[in-house]
DRENDREN-533808 format. One line per 3 residues: their letters; for each residue x, y, z of N, C-alpha, C. Coordinates in nm, 2 decimals. Example, Ala and Ser with C-alpha at 12.3 -4.5 7.8 and 13.67 -1.06 7.14 Angstrom:
% residues 2
AS) 1.32,-0.57,0.78,1.23,-0.45,0.78,1.32,-0.33,0.78 | 1.28,-0.22,0.71,1.37,-0.11,0.71,1.29,0.00,0.79 .
END
This chain:
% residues 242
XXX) -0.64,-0.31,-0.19,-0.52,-0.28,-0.27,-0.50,-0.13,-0.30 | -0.54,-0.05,-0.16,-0.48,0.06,-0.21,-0.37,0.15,-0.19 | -0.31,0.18,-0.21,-0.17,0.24,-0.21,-0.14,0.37,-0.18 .
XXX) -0.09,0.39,-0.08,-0.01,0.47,0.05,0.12,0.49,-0.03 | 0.11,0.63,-0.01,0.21,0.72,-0.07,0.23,0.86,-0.02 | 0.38,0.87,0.03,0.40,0.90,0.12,0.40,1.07,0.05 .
XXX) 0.36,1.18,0.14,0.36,1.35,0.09,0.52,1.38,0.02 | 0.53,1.43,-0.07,0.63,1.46,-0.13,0.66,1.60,-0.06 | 0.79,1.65,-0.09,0.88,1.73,-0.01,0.91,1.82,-0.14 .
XXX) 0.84,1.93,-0.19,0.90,2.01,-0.29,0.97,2.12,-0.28 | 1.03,2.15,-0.18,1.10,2.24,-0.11,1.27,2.26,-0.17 | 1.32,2.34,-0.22,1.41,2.36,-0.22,1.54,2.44,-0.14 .
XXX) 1.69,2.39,-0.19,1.80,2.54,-0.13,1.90,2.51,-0.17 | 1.98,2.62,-0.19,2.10,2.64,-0.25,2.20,2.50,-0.23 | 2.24,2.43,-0.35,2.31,2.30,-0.40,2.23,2.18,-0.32 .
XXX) 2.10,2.22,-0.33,2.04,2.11,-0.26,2.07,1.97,-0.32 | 2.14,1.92,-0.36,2.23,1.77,-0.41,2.11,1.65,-0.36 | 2.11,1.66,-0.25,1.99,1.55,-0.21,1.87,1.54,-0.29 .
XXX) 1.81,1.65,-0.32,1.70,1.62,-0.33,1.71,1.54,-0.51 | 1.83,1.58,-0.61,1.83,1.48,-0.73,1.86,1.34,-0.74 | 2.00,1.31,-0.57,2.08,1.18,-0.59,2.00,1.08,-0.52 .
XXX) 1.90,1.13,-0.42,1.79,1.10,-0.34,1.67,1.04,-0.35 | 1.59,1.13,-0.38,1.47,1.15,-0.41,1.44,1.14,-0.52 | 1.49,1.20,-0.64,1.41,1.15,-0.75,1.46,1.03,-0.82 .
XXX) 1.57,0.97,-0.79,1.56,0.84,-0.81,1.48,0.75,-0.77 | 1.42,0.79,-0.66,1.35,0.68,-0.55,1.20,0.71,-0.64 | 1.15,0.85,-0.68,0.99,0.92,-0.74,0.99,0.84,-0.87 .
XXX) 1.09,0.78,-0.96,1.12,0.74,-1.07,1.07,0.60,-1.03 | 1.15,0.51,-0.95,1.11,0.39,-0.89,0.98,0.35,-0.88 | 0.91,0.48,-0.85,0.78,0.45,-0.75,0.68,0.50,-0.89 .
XXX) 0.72,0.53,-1.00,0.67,0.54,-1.11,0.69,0.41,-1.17 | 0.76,0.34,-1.15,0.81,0.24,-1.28,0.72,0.13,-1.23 | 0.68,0.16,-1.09,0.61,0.03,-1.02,0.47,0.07,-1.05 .
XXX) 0.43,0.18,-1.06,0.30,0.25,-1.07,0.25,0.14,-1.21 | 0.35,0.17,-1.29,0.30,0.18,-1.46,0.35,0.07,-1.44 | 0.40,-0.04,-1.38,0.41,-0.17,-1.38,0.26,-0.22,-1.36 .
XXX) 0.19,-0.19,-1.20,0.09,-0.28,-1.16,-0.02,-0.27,-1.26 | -0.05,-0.14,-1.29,-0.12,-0.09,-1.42,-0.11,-0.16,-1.52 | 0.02,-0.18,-1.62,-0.01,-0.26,-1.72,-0.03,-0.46,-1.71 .
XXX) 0.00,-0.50,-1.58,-0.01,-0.61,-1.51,-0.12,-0.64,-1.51 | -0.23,-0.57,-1.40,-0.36,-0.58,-1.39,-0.43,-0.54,-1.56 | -0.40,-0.48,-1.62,-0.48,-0.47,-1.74,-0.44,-0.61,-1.84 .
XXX) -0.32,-0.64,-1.81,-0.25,-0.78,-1.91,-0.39,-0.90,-1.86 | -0.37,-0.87,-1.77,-0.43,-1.01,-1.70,-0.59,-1.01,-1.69 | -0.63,-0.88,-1.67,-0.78,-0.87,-1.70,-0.80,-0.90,-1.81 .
XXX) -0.79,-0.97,-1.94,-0.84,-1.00,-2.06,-0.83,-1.09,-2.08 | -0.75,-1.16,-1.94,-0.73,-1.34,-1.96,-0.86,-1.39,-1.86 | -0.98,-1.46,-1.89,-1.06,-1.52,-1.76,-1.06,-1.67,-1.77 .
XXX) -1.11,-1.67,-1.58,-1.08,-1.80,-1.58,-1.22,-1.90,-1.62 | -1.13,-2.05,-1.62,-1.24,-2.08,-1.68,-1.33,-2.18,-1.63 | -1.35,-2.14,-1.50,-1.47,-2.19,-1.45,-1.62,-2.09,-1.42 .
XXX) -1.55,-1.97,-1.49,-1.66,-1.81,-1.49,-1.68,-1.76,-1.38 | -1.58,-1.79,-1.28,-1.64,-1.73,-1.13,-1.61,-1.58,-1.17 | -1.66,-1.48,-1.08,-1.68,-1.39,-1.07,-1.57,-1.32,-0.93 .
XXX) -1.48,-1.19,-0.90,-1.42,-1.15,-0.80,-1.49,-1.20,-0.67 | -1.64,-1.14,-0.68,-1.72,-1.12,-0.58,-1.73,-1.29,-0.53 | -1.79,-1.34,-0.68,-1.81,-1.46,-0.61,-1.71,-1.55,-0.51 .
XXX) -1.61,-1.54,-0.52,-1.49,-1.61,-0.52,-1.46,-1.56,-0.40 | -1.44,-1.43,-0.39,-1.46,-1.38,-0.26,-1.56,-1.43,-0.13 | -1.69,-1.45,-0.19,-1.75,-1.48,-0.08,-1.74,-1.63,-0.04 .
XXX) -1.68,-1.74,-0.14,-1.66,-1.88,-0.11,-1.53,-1.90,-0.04 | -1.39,-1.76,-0.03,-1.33,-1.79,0.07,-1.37,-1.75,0.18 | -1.45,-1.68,0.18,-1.48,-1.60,0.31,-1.58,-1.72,0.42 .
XXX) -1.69,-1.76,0.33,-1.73,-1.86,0.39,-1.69,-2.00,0.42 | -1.57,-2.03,0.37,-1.49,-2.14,0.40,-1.39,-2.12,0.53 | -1.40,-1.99,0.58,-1.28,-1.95,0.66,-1.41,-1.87,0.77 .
XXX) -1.51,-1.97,0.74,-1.69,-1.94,0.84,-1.64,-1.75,0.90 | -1.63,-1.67,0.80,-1.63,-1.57,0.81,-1.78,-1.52,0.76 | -1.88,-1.55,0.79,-2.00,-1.51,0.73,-2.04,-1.39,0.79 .
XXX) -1.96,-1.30,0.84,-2.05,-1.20,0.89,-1.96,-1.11,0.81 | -1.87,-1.15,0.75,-1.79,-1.02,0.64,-1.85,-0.98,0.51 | -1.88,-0.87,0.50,-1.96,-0.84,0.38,-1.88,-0.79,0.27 .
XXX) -1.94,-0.80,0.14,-1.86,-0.82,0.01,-1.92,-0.64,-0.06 | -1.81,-0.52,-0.05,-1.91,-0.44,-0.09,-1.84,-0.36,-0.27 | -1.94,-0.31,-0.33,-1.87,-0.25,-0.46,-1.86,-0.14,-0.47 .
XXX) -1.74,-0.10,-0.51,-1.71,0.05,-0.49,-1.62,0.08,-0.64 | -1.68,0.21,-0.61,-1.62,0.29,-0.73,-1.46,0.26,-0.75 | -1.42,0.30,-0.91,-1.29,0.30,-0.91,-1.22,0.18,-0.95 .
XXX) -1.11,0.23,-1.00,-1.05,0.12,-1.05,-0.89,0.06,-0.94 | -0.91,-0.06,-0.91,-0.77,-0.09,-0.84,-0.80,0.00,-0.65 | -0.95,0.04,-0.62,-0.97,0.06,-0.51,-1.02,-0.03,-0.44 .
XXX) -0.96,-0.13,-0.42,-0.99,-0.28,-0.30,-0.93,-0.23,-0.21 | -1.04,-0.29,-0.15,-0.97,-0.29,0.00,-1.04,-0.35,0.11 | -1.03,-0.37,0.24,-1.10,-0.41,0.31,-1.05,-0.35,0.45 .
XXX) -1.20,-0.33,0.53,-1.20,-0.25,0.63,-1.24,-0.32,0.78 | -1.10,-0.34,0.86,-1.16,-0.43,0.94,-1.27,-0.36,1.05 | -1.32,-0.18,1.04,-1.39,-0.15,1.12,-1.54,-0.19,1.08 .
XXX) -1.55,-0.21,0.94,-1.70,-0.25,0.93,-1.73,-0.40,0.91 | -1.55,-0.50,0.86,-1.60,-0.57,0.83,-1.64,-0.58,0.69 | -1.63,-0.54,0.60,-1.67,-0.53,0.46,-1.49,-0.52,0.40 .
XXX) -1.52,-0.62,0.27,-1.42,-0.64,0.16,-1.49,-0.55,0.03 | -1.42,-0.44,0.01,-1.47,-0.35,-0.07,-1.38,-0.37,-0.20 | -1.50,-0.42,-0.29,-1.38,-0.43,-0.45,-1.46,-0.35,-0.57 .
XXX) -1.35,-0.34,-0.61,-1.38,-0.21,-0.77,-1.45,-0.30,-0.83 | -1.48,-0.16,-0.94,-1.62,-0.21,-1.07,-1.49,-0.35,-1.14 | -1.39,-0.31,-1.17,-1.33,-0.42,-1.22,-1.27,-0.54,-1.18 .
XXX) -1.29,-0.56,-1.08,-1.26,-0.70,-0.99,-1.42,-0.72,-0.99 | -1.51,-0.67,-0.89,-1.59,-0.70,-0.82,-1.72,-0.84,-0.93 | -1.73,-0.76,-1.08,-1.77,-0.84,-1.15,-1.73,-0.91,-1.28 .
XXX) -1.58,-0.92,-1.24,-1.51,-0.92,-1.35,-1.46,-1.07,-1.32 | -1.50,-1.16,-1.41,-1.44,-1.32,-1.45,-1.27,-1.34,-1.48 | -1.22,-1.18,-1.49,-1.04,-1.23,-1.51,-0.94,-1.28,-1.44 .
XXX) -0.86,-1.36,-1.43,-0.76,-1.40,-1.38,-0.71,-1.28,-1.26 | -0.72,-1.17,-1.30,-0.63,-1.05,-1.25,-0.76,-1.00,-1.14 | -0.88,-0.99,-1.15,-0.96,-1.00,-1.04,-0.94,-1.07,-0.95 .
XXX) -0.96,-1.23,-0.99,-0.97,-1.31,-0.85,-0.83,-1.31,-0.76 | -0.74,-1.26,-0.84,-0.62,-1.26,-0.74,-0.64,-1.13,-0.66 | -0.69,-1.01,-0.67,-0.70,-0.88,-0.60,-0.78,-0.93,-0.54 .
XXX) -0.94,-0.99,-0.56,-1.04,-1.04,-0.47,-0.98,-1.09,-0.36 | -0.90,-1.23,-0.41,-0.84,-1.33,-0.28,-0.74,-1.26,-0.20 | -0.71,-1.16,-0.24,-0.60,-1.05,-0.14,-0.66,-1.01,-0.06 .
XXX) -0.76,-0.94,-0.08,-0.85,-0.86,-0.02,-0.91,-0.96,0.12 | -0.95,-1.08,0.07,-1.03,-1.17,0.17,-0.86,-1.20,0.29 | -0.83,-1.21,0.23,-0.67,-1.22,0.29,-0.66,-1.15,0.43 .
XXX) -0.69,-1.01,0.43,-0.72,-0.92,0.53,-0.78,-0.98,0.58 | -0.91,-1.01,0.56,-1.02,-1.03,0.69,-0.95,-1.14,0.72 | -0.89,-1.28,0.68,-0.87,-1.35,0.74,-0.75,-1.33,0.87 .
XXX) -0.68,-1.25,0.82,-0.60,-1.18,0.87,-0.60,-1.11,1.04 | -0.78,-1.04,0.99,-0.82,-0.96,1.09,-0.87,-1.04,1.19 | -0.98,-1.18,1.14,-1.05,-1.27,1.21,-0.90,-1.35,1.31 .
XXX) -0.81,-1.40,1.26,-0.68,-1.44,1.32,-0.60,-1.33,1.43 | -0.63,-1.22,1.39,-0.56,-1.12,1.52,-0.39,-1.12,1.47 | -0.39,-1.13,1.33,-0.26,-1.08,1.29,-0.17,-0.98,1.37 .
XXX) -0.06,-1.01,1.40,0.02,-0.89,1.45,0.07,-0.76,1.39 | 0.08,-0.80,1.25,0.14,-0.68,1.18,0.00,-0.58,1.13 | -0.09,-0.67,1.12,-0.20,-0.58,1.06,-0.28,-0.50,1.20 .
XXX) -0.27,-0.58,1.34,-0.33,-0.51,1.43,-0.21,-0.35,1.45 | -0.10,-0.38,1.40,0.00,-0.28,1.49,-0.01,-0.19,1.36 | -0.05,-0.16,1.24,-0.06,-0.10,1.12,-0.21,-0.03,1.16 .
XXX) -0.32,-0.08,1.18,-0.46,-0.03,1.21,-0.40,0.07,1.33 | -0.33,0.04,1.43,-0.30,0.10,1.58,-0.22,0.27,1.54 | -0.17,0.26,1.39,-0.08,0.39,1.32,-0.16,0.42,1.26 .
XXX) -0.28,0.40,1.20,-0.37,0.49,1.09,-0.39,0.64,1.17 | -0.44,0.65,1.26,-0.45,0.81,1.30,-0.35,0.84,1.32 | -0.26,0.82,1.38,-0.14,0.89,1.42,-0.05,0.94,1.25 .
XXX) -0.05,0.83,1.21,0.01,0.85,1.06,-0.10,0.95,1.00 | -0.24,0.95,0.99,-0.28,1.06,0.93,-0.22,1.18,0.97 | -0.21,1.26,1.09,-0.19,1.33,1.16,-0.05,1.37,1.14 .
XXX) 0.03,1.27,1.09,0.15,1.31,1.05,0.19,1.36,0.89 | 0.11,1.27,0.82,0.11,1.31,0.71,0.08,1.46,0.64 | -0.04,1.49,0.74,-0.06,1.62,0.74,0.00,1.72,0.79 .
XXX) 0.07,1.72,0.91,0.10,1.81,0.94,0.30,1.81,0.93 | 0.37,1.73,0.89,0.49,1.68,0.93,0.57,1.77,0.78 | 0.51,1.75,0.73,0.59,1.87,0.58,0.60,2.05,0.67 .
XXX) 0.43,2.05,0.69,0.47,2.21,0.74,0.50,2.26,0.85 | 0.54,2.15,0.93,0.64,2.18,1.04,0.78,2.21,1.00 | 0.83,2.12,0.96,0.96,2.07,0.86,0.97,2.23,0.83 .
XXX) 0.91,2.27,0.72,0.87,2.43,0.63,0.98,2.54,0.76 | 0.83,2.50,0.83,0.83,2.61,0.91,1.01,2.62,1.00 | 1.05,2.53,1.01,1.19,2.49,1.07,1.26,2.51,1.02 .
XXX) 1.28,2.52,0.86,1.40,2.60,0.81,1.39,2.76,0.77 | 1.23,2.76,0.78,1.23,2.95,0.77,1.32,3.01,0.88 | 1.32,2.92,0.99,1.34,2.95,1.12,1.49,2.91,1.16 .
XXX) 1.54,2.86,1.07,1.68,2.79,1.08,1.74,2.90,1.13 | 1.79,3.00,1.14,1.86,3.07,1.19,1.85,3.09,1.34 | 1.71,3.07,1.39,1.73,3.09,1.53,1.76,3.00,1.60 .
XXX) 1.70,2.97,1.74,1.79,2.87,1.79,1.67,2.72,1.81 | 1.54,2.78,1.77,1.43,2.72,1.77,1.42,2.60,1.57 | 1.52,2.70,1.52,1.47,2.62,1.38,1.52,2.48,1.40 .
XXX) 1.61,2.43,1.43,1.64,2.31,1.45,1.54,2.17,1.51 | 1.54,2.21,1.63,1.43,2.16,1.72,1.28,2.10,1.65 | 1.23,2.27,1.58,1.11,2.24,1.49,1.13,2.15,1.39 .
XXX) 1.21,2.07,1.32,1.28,2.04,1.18,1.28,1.90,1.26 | 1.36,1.88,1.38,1.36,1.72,1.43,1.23,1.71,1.49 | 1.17,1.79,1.52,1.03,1.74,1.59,0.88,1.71,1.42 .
XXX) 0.91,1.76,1.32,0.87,1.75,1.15,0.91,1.60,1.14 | 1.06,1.62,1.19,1.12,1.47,1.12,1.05,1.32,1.16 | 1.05,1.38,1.33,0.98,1.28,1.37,0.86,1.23,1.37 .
XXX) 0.79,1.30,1.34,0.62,1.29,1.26,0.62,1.24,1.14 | 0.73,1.25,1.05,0.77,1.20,0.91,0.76,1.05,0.97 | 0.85,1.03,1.03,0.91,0.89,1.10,0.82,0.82,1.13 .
XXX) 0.69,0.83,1.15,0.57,0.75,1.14,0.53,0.69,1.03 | 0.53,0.83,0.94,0.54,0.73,0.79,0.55,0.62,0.76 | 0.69,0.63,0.75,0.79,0.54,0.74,0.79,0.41,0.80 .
XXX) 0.75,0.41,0.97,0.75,0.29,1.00,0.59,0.23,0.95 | 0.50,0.33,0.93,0.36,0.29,0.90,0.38,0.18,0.75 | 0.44,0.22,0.66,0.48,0.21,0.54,0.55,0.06,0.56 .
XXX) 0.68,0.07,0.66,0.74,-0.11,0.68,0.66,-0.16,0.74 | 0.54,-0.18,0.84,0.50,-0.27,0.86,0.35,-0.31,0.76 | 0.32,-0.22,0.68,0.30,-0.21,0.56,0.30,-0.36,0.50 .
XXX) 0.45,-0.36,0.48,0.45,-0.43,0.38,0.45,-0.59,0.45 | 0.50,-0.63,0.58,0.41,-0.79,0.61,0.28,-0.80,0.56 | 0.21,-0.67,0.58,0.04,-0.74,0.58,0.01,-0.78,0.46 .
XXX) 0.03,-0.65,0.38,0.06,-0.70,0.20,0.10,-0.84,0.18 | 0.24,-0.86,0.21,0.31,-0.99,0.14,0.24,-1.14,0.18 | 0.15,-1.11,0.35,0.10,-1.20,0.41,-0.01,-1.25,0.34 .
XXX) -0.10,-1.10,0.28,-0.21,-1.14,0.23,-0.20,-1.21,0.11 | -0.11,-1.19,0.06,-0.09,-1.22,-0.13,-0.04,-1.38,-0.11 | 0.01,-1.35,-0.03,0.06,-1.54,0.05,-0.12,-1.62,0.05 .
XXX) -0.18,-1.56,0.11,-0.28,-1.67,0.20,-0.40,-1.67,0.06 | -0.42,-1.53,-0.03,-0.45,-1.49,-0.21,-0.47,-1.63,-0.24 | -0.30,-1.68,-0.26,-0.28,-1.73,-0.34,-0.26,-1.92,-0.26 .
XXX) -0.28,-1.89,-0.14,-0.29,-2.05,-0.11,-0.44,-2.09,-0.09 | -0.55,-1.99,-0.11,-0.68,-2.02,-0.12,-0.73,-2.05,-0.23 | -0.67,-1.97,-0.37,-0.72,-1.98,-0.44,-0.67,-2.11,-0.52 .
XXX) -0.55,-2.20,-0.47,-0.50,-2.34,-0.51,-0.55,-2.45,-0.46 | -0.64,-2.39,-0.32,-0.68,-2.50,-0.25,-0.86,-2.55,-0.27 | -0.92,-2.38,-0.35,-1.02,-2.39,-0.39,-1.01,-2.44,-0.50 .
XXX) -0.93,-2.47,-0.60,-0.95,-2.45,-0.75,-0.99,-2.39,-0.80 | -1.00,-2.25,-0.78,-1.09,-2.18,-0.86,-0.99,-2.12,-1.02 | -0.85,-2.16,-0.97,-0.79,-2.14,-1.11,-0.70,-2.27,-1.18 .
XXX) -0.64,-2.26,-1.28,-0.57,-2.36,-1.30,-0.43,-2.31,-1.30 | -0.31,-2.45,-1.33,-0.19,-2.37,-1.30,-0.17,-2.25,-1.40 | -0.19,-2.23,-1.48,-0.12,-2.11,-1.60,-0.20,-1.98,-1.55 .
XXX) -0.34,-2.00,-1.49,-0.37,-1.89,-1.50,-0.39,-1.84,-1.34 | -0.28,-2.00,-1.23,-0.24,-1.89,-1.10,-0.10,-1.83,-1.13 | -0.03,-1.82,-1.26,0.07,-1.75,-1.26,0.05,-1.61,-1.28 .
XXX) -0.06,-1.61,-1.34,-0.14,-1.49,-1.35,-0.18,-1.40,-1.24 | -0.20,-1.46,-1.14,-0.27,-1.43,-1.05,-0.14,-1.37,-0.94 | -0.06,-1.45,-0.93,0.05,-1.46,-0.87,0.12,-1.29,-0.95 .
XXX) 0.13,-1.30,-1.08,0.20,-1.18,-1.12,0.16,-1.06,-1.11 | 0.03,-1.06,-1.07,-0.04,-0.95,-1.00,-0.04,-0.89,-0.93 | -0.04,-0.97,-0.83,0.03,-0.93,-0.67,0.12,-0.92,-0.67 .
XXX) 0.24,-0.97,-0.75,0.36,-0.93,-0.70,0.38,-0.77,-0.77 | 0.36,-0.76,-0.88,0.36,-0.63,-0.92,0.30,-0.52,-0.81 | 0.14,-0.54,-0.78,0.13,-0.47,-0.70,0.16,-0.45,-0.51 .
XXX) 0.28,-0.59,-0.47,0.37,-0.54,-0.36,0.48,-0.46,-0.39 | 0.52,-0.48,-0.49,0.64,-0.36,-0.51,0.55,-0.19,-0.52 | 0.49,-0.17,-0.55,0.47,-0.04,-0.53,0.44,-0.04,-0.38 .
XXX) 0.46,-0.05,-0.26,0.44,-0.06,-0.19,0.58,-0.09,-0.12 | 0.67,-0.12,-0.19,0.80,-0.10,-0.16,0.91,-0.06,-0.21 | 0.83,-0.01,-0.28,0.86,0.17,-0.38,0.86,0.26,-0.25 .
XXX) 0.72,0.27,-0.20,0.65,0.39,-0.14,0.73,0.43,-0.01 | 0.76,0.25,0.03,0.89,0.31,0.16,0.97,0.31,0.13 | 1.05,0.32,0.02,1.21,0.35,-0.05,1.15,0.55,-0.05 .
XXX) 1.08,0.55,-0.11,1.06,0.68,-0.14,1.03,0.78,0.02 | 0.96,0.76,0.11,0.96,0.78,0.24,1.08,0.76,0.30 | 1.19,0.67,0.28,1.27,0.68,0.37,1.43,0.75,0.25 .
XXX) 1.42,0.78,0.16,1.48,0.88,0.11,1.43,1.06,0.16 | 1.35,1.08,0.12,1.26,1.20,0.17,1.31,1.22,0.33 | 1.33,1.13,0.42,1.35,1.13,0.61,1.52,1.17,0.54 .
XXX) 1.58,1.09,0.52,1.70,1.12,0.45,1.77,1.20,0.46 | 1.69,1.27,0.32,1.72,1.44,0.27,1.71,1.51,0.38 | 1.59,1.51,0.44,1.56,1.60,0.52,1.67,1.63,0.62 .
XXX) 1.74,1.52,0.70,1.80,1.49,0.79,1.93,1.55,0.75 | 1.98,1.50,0.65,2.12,1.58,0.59,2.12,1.69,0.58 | 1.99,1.77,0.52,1.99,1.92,0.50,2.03,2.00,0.62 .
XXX) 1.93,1.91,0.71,1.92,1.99,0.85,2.02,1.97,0.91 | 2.13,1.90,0.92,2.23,1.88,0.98,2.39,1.92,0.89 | 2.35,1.97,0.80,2.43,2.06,0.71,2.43,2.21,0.69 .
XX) 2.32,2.27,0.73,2.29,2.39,0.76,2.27,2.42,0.95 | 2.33,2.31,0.98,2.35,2.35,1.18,2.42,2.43,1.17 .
END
């Protein structure tokens, strides 16, 4: 459950209009979702369930039900840093999931397993998301100071060029970010049909569990409102200063 957020654009120019009607409505959004999942997962960590399972545990009974036994359960620092890596094979959950009896754990836990089941299945959206990790790194980094460098350069006949070739490195982002969000929505789906089929909660407190996840897919679809505002701006500026 960790959350991809796309490099911000602090770059200014004369009546730049975009970047307030644009973008910071979209940075606002992507805050309201922040401070959403946050007070969600804290609501719900104080409610546990009441059969005393544990994230970890719960984790490793879907994992083994879905004869995934060679996926390892690992604990890692941080809070709200789950995740799971299909190169090692390990579902990595925070100090507060990992041994934590709450409601709001086992739902991050069973997300998390979600992936591997995901990965053991040969999901399509999650293989074609793993297929953009480097290339999106590589954009992320370098795709702002191309962009930079393209309107220092606007005047010549080269600034343009540099600015669409920025844009299109941006544009990985973006699509990284939409396909993004199947794997998410898929995992929180399969979360929450394990955890009804295990019993491991009851109804009131899979509403719980359910409100968790949903809170934390919207920030996630925050992140691509906010990336595809940002491609936006960029686009207008540059084609307003041709």
């Amino acid at each position: 459950m960790q959350f991809f957020f796309t490099p911000m654009f602090f770059f200014f120019f004369p009546q730049d209009i975009y970047f307030f009607v644009l973008v910071i409505p979209a940075m606002i959004i992507c805050g309201i979702a922040s401070a959403r999942v946050q007070s969600t997962f804290a609501r719900f960590s104080k409610i546990h369930n009441r059969r005393g399972l544990t994230g970890a545990q719960v984790a490793r009974q879907i994992l083994d039900e879905n004869r995934l036994y060679d996926v390892q359960i690992k604990l890692v620092k941080g809070n709200l840093t789950d995740h799971y890596d299909p190169r090692t094979k390990v579902v990595a959950l925070s100090q507060s999931v990992h041994d934590s009896t709450s409601v709001a754990a086992l739902g991050v836990a069973a997300h998390e397993v979600g992936h591997a089941i995901q990965h053991a299945e040969n999901y399509a959206p999650l293989k074609a998301r793993s297929s953009l990790v480097r290339v999106t790194g590589i954009a992320s980094s370098f795709s702002m100071i191309i962009i930079i460098i393209g309107f220092l350069m606007f005047e010549s006949a080269l600034g343009f060029p540099i600015i669409m070739i920025g844009a299109a490195l941006f544009s990985t982002i973006v699509i990284f970010q939409l396909v993004t969000l199947p794997v998410e929505f898929n995992a929180s789906t399969r979360a929450m049909a394990a955890l009804r089929a295990g019993r491991f909660l009851d109804e009131s407190e899979e509403t719980g569990a359910r409100k968790v996840l949903s809170a934390a897919a919207m920030t996630y679809v925050a992140a691509l409102l906010l990336s595809i505002m940002q491609l936006v701006r960029i686009l207008l500026i540059a084609n307003r200063r041709r």
